[in-house]
C-alpha positions as CSV (number, residue, x, y, z in Angstrom):
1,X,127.9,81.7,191.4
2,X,127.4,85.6,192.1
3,X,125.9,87.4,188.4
4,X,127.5,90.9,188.6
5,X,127.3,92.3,185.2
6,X,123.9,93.7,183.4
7,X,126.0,92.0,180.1
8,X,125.4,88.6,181.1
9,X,122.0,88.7,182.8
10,X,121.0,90.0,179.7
11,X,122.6,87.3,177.3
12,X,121.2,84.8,179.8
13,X,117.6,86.6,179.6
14,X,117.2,86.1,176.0
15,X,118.3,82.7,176.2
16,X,115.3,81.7,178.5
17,X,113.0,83.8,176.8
18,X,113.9,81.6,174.0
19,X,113.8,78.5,175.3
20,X,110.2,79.6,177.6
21,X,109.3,80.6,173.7
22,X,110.0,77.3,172.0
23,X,108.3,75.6,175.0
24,X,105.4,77.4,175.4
25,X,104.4,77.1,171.9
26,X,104.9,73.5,171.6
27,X,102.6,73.1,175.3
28,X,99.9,75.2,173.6
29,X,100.1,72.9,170.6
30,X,99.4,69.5,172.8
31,X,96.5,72.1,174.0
32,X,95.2,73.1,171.3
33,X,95.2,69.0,169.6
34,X,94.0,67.6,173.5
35,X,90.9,70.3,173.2
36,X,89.8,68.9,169.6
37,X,90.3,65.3,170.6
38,X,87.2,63.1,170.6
39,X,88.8,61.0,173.9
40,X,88.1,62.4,176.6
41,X,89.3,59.9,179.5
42,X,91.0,60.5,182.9
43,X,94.1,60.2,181.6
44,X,93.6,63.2,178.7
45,X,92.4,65.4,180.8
46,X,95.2,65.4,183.5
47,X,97.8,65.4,180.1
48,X,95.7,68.8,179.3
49,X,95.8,70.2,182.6
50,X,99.7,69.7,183.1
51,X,99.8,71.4,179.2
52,X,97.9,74.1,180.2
53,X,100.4,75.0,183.3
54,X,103.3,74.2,181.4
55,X,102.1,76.5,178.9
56,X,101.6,79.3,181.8
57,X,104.6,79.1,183.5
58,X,106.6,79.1,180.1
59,X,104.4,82.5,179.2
60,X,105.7,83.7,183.2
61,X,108.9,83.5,182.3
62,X,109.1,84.9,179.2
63,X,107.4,88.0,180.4
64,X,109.7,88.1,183.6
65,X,112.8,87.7,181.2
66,X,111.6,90.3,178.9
67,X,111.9,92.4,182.0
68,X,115.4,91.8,182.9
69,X,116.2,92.4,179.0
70,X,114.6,95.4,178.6
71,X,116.1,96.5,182.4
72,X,119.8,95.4,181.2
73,X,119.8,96.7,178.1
74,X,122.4,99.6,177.3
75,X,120.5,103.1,177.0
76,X,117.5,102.3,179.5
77,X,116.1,105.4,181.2
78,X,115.7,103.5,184.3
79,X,119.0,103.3,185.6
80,X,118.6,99.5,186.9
81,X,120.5,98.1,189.6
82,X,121.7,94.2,189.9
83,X,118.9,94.0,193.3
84,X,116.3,95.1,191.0
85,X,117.0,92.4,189.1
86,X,116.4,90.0,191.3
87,X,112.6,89.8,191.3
88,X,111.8,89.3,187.8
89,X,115.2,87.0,187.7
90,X,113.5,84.4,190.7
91,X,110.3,84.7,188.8
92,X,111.5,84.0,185.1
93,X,113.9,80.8,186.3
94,X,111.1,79.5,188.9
95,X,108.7,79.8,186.2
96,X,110.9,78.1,183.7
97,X,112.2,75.6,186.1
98,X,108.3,74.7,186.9
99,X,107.8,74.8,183.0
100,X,110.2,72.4,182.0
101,X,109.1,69.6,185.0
102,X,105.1,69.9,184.1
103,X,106.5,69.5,180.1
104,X,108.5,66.4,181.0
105,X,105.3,65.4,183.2
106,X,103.3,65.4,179.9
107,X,105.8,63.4,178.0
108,X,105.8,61.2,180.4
109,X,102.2,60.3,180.7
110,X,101.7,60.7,176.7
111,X,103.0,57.0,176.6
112,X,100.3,55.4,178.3
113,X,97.5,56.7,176.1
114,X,98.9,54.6,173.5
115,X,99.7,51.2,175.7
116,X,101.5,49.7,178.7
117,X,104.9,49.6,177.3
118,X,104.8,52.8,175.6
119,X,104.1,54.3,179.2
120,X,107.1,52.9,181.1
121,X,109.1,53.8,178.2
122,X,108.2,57.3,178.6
123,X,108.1,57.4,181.9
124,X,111.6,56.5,182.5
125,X,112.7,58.6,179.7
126,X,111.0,61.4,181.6
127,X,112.7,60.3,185.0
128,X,116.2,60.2,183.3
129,X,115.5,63.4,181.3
130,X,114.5,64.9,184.6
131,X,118.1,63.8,186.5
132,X,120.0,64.8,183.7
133,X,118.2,68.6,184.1
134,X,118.7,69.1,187.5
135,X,122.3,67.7,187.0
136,X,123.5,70.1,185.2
137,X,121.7,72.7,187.1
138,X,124.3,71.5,190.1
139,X,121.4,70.8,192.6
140,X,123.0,67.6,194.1
């Protein structure tokens, strides 16, 4: 699928900005309640490290999105064309992509902080979340 109109990249911009958004705030919140915590075990830490990139590559492609936005938006001075586009556009998806498997990493692994059961629960509610993403991103 070929995107030829400045139109729909910036529809589909804002949409991921909002979504990265939404995402990003939520990883900083399991940051922000991980750094107060009084455990501190193995486990904890590796949920805060896979927050903390979730996090970044959320704020990536919000910043890379903006860019296409403000670039396909009707009365820029810089007259854009669809290659320029491409940069920030690899960079905001890869970033989001990235985003969205280190999130379901961390809801995956929150269920074994709590017991055995709770952590194959989540864990295969993360794997099936996972397939169900890259389904409908037409991978297979």
């Amino acid at each position: 699928m070929t995107i030829t109109t400045f139109e729909y990249m910036n529809k589909f911009a804002v949409q991921i900005m909002t979504v990265s958004s939404l995402f990003a705030g939520f990883s900083i919140a399991v940051i922000a309640n991980l750094l107060i915590s009084d455990i501190k075990t193995r486990l904890t830490n590796n949920i805060l490290a896979i927050s903390i990139l979730a996090a970044n590559f959320f704020l990536v492609s919000v910043f890379a999105m903006t860019k296409v936005v403000i670039m396909t938006t009707e009365g820029n001075p810089n007259k854009a064309l669809i290659k320029d586009l491409s940069f920030p556009g690899t960079i905001g998806m890869s970033a989001f992509l990235l985003g969205t498997v280190s999130l379901l990493v961390v809801i995956s692994m929150a269920g074994w902080t709590k017991s055995k059961k709770m952590g194959i629960f989540t864990t295969i509610t993360g794997i099936l979340s996972l397939i169900l993403i890259i389904s409908m991103l037409k991978i297979f």
